[in-house]
C-alpha positions in Angstrom: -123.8 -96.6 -27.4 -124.9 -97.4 -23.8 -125.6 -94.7 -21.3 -123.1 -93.1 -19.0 -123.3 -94.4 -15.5 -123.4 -91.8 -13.0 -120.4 -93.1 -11.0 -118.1 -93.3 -14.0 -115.8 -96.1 -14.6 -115.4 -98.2 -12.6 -111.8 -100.1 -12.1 -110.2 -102.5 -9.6 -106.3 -103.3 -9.0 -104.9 -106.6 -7.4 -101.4 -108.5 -6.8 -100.1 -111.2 -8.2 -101.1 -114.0 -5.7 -98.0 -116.0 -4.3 -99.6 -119.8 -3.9 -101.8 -121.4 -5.4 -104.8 -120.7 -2.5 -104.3 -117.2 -3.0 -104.5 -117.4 -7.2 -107.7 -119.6 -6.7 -109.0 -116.9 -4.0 -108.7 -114.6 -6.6 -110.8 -115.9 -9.3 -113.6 -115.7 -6.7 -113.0 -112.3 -6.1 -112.4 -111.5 -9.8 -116.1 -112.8 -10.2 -117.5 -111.1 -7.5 -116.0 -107.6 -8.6 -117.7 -108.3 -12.0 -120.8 -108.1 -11.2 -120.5 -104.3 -10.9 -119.2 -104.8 -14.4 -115.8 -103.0 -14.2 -113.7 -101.1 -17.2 -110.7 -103.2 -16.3 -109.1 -105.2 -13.9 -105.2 -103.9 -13.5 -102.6 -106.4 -11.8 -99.0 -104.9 -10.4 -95.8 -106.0 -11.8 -92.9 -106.3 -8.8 -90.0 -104.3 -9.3 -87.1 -105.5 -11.8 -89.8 -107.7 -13.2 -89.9 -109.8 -9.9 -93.7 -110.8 -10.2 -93.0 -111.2 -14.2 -94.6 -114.1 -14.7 -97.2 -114.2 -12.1 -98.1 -110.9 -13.6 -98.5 -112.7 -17.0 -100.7 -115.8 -15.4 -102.8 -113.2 -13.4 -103.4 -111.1 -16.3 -103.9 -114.3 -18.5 -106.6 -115.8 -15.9 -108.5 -112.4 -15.9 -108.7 -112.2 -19.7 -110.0 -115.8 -20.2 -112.7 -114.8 -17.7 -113.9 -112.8 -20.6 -112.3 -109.5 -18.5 -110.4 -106.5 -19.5 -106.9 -106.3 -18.0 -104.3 -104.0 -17.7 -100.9 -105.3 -16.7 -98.7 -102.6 -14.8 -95.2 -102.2 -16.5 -92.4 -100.8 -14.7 -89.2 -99.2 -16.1 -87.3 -100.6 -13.1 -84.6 -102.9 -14.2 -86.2 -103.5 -17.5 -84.5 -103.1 -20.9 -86.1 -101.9 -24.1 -85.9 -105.6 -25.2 -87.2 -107.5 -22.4 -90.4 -104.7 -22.4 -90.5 -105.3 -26.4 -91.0 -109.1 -25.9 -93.8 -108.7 -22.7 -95.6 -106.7 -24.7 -95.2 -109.2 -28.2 -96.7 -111.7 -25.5 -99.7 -109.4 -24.1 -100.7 -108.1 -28.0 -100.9 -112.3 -28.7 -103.0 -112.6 -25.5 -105.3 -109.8 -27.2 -104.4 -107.5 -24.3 -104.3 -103.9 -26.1 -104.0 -102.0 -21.9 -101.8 -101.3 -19.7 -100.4 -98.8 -17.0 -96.9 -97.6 -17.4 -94.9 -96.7 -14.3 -91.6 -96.0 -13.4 -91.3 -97.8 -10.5 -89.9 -97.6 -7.2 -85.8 -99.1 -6.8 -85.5 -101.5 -3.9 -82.1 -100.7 -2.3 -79.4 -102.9 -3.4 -81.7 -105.0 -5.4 -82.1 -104.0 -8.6 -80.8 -101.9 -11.4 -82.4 -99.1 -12.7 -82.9 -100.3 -16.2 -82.9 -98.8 -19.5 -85.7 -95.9 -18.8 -85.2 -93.5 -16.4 -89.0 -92.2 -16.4 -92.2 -93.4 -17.1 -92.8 -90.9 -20.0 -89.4 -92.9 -21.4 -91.7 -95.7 -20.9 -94.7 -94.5 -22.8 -92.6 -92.9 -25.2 -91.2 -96.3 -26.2 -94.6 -98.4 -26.1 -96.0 -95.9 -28.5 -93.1 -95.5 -31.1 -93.3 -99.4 -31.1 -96.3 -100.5 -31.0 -98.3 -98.0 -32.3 -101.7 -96.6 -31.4 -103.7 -99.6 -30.7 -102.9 -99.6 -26.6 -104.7 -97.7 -24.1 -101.7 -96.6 -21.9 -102.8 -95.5 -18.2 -100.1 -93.8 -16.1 -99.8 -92.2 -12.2 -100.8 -89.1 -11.1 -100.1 -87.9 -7.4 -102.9 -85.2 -6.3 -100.5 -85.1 -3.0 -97.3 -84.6 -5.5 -94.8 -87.9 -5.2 -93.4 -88.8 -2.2 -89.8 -88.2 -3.7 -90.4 -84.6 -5.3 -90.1 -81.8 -3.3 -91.5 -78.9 -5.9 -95.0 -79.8 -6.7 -94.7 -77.5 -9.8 -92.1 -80.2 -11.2 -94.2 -83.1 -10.1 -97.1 -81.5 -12.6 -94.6 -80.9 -15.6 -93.4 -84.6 -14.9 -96.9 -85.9 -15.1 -97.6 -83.3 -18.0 -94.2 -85.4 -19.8 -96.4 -88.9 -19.8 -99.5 -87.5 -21.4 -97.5 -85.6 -24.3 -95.2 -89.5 -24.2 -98.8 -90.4 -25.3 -100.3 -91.1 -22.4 -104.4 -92.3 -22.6 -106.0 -91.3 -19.4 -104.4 -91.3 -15.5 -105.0 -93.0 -11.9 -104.2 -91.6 -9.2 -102.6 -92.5 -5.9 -105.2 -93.3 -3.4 -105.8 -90.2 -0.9 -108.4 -89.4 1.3 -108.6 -85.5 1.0 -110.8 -85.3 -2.1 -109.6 -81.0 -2.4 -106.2 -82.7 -3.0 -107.6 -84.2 -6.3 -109.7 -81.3 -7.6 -106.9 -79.0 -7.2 -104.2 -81.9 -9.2 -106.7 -81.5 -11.8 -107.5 -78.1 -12.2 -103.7 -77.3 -12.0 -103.0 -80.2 -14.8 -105.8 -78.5 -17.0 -104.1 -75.3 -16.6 -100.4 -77.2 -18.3 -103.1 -78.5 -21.3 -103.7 -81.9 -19.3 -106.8 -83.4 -21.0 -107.1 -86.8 -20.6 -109.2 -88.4 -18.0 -107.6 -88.5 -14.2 -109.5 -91.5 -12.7 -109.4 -91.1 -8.7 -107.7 -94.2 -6.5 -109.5 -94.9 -4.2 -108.0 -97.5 -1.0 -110.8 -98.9 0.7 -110.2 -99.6 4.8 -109.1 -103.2 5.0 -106.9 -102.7 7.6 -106.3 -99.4 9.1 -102.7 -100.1 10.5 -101.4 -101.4 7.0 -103.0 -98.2 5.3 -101.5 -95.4 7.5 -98.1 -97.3 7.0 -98.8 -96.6 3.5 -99.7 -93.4 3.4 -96.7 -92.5 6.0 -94.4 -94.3 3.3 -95.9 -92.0 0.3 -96.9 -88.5 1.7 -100.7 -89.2 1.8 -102.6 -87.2 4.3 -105.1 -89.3 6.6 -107.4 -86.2 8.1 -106.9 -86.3 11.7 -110.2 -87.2 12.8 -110.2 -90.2 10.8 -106.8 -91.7 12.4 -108.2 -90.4 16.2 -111.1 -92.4 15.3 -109.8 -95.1 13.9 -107.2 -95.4 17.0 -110.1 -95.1 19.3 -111.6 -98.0 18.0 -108.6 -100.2 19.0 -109.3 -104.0 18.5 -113.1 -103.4 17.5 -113.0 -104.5 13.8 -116.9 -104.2 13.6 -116.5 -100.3 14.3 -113.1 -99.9 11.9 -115.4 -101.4 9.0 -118.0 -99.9 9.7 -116.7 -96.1 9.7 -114.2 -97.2 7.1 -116.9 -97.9 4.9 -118.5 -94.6 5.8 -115.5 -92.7 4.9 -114.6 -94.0 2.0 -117.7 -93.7 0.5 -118.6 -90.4 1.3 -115.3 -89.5 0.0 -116.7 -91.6 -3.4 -119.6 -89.5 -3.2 -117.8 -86.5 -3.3 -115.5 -87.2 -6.3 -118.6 -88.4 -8.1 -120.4 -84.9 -7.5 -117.1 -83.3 -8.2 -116.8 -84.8 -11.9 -113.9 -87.2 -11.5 -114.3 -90.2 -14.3 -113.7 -93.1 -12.8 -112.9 -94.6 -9.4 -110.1 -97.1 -9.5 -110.2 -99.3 -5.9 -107.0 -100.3 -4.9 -108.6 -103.9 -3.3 -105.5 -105.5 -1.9 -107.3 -109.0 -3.4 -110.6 -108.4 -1.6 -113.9 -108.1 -2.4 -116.4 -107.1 0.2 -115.5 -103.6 1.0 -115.4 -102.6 -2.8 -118.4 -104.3 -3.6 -120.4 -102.5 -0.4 -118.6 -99.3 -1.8 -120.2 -99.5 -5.4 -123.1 -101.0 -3.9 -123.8 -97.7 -1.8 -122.8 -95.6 -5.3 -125.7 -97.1 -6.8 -123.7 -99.7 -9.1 
């Protein structure tokens, strides 16, 4: 059995590329990211199945790159048939992972399907396909966006471990308290299956507080006053970005967390400098 590495696991999420530059950009990145030799590579599925099929080839290309991947499934506009036959087609791909999620409804543009919760979700992979899968689901150490009583945001995550539930990834946060306290509080319900932290790297710092506006995530103020300061200076925003984000690694490490799962938006370089500085 090989040794534990110090850092955890180590896990990285993309997108389903749109054209054929951005799927072969990928590869390169999906080979570059190995070299830190991951758990698993996860790739997103669009709501109502919308990135379907590019799901499918993305997941496909990874695993024939001799790679673990997780597709995400979504309960958004799916139907306990059409979720039976993905998954027919993943277990023939040998693809025994995935992460179950309920999903977020565009308005007017989809349905919301035959599962009303991921925990339906899980609850269904696992009376139908039996034990074989690793099933990963969401945890939100700032509580979801769309739940006002954090007490019923715990007993909702509580509701996809006891579906069956293998281990959890967070949202991506900056305020590492945020995730000791989640866990701690989902020990206390009888949570205890790993809670890998997500971890966003600082790409772009305008796209990420949009982000974090959109789903309740804390940036610490004197991260967005210096990140505003620096205006246009992209050498400054990467460089501190980098700084924060690993320190912020650091700290989960020390703290115990499992795993780090970088949400890479299809890049490399700032995950790899990341690990790089973790000692991977």
């Amino acid at each position: 059995m090989s040794p534990v590495h110090p850092t955890g696991s180590i896990s990285f999420e993309f997108f389903p590329p749109n054209t054929p530059v951005g799927s072969d950009k990928l590869k390169t990145v999906v080979a570059e990211l190995a070299a830190v030799k991951p758990e698993f590579f996860s790739v997103t599925y669009g709501a109502g199945g919308a990135t379907r099929d590019k799901t499918l080839a993305t997941v496909q290309g990874i695993a024939a790159a001799g790679h673990d991947a997780a597709p995400h499934l979504s309960c958004v506009g799916s139907t306990r048939e059409g979720i039976a036959e993905i998954l027919a087609t993943y277990r023939a791909q040998g693809i025994r992972r995935l992460v179950a999620l309920r999903g977020d409804l565009p308005s007017g543009t989809a349905v919301a399907g035959e599962f009303r919760f991921a925990a339906d979700l899980v609850h269904f992979v696992r009376q139908t396909q039996g034990d074989d899968w690793h099933i990963e689901v969401a945890a939100y150490p700032e509580y979801h966006p769309e739940q006002r009583y954090a007490r019923r945001d715990l007993q909702h995550f509580a509701a996809k471990v006891a579906a069956g539930a293998s281990s959890a990834i967070t949202q991506f946060f900056f305020n590492p308290d945020a995730y000791f306290h989640f866990v701690d509080e989902a020990r206390a319900l009888g949570v205890q299956v790993p809670i890998v932290a997500g971890v966003m790297p600082i790409h772009n710092y305008a796209k990420i507080a949009q982000f974090a506006a959109r789903d309740g995530i804390e940036i610490p103020r004197w991260v967005a006053l210096k990140m505003e300061g620096y205006m246009d200076d992209a050498a400054s925003i990467r460089a501190f970005g980098l700084d924060v984000v690993t320190s912020l690694c650091e700290r989960l490490v020390a703290g115990g967390a499992p795993g780090i799962h970088f949400y890479t938006l299809n890049q490399s370089g700032l995950s790899l400098e990341i690990c790089r500085r973790l000692g991977r």
